[in-house]
N, C-alpha and C positions, 0 to 999 in steps of 0.2 A: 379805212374800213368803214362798211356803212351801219348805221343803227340796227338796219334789218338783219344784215351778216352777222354782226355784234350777237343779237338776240337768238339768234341760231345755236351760236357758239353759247350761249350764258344756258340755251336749253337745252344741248346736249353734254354739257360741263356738270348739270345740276347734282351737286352733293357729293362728286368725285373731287379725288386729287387729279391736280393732272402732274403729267412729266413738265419738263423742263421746253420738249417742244410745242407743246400742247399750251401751256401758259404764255409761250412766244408769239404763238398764231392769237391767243387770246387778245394779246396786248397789242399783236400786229408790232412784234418786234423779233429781233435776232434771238435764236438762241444763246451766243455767243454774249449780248447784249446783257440778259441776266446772268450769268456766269462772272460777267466781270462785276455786274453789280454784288452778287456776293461774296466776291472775294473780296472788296471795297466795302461791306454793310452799306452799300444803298440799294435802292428796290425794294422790290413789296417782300412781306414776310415769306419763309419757306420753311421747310420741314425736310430734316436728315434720316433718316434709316439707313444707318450702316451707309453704301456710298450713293444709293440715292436719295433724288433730291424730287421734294413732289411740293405744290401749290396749292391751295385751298382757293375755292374761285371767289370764296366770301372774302379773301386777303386782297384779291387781285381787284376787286371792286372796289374794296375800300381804298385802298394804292390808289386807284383810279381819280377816286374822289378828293382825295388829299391831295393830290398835285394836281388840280386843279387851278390855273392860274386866271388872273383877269385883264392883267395886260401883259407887255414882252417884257417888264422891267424883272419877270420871274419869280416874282413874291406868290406864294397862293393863294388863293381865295379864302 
């Protein structure tokens, strides 16, 4: 995904929750992707109401940043 696409997504995202697909396309990942990260507690934070499941784009950012890495030995920045 490019910066500019990214930035599209960060300003039509701005101040919603999103779905579970909506946070996938964010991240340029599977939906299936977070699903299994939540049944594992990894991936960015999320939020339950009864059986949905929504994303805060400020979590999704921060996730971002935190994994973060500087080389492949996979340590973060």
């Amino acid at each position: 995904m490019t910066d500019d696409s990214r930035e599209l997504l960060r300003q039509a995202y701005e101040g919603k929750s999103l779905t579970t697909a909506q946070a996938a396309a964010y991240l340029n990942l599977s939906p299936n992707t977070l699903s299994r990260w939540r049944w594992s507690g990894d991936g960015p934070r999320f939020h339950k109401f009864g059986r949905a499941v929504r994303y805060d784009r400020a979590d999704l950012d921060e996730w971002i940043a935190q994994t973060a890495c500087d080389s492949t030995t996979g340590e973060a920045a």
